[in-house]
C-alpha positions, 0 to 999 in steps of 0.5 A, spaced: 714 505 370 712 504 377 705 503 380 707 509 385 712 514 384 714 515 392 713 511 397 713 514 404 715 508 409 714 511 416 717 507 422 715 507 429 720 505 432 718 501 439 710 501 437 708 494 438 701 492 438 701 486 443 702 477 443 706 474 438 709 466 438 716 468 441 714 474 447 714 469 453 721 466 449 724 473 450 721 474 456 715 479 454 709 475 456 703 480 455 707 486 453 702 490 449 705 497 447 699 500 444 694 497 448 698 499 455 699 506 453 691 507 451 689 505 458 694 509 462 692 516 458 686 515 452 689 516 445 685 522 440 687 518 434 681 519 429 686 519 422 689 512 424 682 510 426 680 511 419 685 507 416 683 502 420 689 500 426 683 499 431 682 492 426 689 489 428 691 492 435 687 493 442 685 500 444 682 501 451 675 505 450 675 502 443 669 497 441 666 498 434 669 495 428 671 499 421 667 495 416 671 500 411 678 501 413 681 506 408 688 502 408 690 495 408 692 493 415 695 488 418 700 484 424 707 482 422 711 477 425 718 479 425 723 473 422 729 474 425 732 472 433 732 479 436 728 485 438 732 491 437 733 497 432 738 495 427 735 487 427 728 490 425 730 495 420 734 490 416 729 485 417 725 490 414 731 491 408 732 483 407 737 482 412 735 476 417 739 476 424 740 469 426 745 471 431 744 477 435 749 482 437 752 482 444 750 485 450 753 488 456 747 489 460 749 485 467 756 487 468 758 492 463 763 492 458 769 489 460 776 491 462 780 490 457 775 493 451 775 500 457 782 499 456 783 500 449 777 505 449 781 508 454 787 510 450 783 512 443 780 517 448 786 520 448 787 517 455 781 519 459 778 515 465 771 511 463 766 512 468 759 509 469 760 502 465 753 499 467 746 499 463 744 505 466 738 510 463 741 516 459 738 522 463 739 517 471 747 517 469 748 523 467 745 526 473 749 522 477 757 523 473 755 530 468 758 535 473 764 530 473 765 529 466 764 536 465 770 538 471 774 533 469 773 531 462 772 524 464 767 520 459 762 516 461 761 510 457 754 506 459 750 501 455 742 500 454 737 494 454 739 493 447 746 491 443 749 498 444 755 503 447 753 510 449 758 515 450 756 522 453 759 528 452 758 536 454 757 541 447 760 545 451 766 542 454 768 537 450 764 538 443 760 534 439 766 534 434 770 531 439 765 526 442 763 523 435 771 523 434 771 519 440 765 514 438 767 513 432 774 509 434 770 505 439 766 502 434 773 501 431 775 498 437 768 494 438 768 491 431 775 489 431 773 482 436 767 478 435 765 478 443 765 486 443 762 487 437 756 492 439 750 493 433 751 500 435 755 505 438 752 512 440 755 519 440 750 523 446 752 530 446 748 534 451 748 540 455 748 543 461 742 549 462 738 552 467 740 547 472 738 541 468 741 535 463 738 535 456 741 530 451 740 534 444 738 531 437 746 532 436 746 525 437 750 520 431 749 513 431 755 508 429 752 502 427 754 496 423 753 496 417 749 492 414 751 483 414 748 482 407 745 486 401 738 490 402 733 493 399 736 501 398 742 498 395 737 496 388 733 501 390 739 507 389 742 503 382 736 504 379 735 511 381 730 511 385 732 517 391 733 514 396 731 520 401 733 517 409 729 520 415 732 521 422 736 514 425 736 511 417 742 513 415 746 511 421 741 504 422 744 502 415 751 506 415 749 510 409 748 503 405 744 505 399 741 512 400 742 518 397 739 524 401 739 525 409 735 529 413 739 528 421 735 526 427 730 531 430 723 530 434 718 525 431 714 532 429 720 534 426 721 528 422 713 528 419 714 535 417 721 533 413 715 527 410 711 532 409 714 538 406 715 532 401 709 530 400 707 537 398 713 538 393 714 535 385 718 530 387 718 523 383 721 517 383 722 517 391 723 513 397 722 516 403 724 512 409 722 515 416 724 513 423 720 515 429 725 514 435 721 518 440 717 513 442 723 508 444 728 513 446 723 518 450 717 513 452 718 506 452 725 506 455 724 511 461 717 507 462 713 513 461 706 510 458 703 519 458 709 521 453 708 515 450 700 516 448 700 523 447 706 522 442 701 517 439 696 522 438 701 528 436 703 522 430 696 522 428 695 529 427 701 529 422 699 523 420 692 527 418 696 532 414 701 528 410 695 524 407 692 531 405 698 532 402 700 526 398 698 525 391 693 519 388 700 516 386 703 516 392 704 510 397 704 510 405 707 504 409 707 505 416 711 499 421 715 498 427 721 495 429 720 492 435 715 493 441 718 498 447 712 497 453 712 503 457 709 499 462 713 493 462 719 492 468 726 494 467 728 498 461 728 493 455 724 492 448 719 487 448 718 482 442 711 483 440 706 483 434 708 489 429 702 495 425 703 494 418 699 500 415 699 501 407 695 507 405 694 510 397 689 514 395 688 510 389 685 504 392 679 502 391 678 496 396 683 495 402 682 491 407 685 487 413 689 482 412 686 476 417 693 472 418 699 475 421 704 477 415 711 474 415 717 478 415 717 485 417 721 484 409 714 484 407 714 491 409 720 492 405 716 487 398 712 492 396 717 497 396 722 493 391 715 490 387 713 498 385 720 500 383 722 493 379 727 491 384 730 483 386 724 482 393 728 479 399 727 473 403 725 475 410 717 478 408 711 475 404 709 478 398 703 481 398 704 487 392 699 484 387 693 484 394 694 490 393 688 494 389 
């Protein structure tokens, strides 16, 4: 019988918390997202607080130590070679990149790729082809695609091909339609085989661009074998949360509930919390801190997004049961006051919460593998445990 009977895995997807042995390798020197955004705009985070995340990352304005953390906390220090969405999530599910996918940041996707994406998107003209911001490209060609049905195509900081689509116009059928042959396309060649490409509905109100939470994720599956697929054949429920379902391409969950706001998302994990379900994992993407903040270099969203967390936070542990677990863990770093637009490869939050235990403490050396993360949840339901994280389930009392 399991030690827990569910498991809730938060992610808070471009949280860091600062150095670790290969930043200045991926060009991320003295990025600190925690850090940085508490000095901009000062965090209200007392739940956290209380579980001890003081004890492992910086926070301006904070001094006094918790000699009496309520949960276990540590650092980890990611395995694998990228700093990206898909290569954390399957670090923490036991796939190791050593290879990361291509990227198209400096010239665009190539001419003979638009070509083909071209003819799949029932011959209409490519526009945009650059890394650009999502909300700068689309007030530059939004009124374009919207009179001509021309599609922007453009790509981000990380591995992806993002393509942007009016609700109105074009519809989010259509758009994911079109989305879905270009990662046909792009993963029929080596040299275009992004991690990801996304489908980005929007509208078009009062004057304004808004990209809607209609948003789908057409990612790789996963290069290996992971966590959910044991975890499913034994009849856990594997409940996927937000990006999950699109970051591992469906692989081994059960229940989906899509993207939405990272407010929405903890009240998803709440009303869970609050229900008679047993036998669960819940497996929870934050992505606002990446999408909204850490991209846009907007270190004010970034705090006050910390703090809504926190409030969240403080309602989901009331409303979980003394054979309930919580971890808590990000992806990768994104340094809302660091240049340019891309992740930053950075130290990583672990954060494992019960009500049942009676003396956590703080790990004192950095952990090993974001899979160590993922460990404690194949331990507690008596799966295989993987190779990309230590095993510390046994510390754990």
């Amino acid at each position: 019988m399991p030690k827990f009977r569910r498991i809730f895995f938060i992610v808070t997807d471009g949280l860091g918390i600062g150095p670790e042995p290969r930043q200045e390798e991926f060009g991320d020197k003295g990025a600190n997202s925690f850090l940085h955004a508490s000095e901009v705009l000062p965090l209200n985070i007392p739940n956290w607080q209380k579980l001890g995340i003081t004890e492992v990352a910086k926070m301006a304005g904070h001094v006094a130590r918790n000699k009496h953390p309520l949960a276990y906390v540590g650092k980890i220090y990611e395995m694998s070679n990228g700093k990206d969405t898909l290569t954390g999530h399957w670090e923490m599910m036991g796939v190791y990149t050593k290879v990361p996918s291509p990227q198209f940041i400096e010239k665009g996707f190539p001419e003979d790729l638009l070509k083909e994406i071209s003819k799949a998107f029932d011959g209409r003209k490519i526009i945009g082809n650059r890394h650009e911001s999502g909300t700068v490209i689309l007030e530059e060609l939004g009124q374009q695609h919207i009179k001509t049905g021309d599609m922007i195509v453009y790509t981000s900081p990380d591995s992806t091909m993002q393509i942007c689509g009016d609700e109105k116009t074009l519809g989010v059928e259509k758009l994911n339609e079109y989305a879905k042959k270009a990662r046909e396309i792009c993963s029929s060649r080596p040299e275009w085989n992004v991690a990801r490409v996304i489908s980005r509905p929007f509208v078009f109100e009062n004057d304004k661009f808004i990209r809607t939470f209609n948003r789908h994720d057409f990612a790789n599956k996963p290069t290996s074998h992971v966590i959910l697929e044991d975890l499913k054949t034994k009849g856990v429920d594997v409940v996927a949360v937000g990006k999950i379902k699109d970051i591992f391409s469906g692989v081994g969950i059960n229940t989906v509930y899509g993207p939405a706001s990272d407010d929405e998302n903890m009240d998803v994990a709440i009303n869970i919390a609050s229900s008679n379900s047993e036998n669960q994992f819940i497996f929870v993407n934050l992505v606002q801190f990446d999408s909204h903040y850490g991209h846009r270099r907007n270190p004010i969203g970034y705090s006050e997004n910390i703090s809504r967390l926190d409030i969240k936070l403080g309602k989901l542990i009331n409303a979980m049961r003394d054979d309930d677990l919580l971890i808590m863990t990000s992806d990768h770093g994104n340094d809302p006051t660091m240049p340019g637009q891309d992740h930053t490869r950075e130290a990583l939050p672990l954060t494992i919460f019960s009500k049942s235990f009676k003396k956590p403490k703080v790990f004192a050396r950095p952990l090993k593998g974001l899979g160590t993360a993922g460990n404690i949840v194949a331990r507690n339901f008596g799966v295989p445990i993987v190779e990309t994280g230590e095993d510390i389930f046994e510390e754990l009392i």
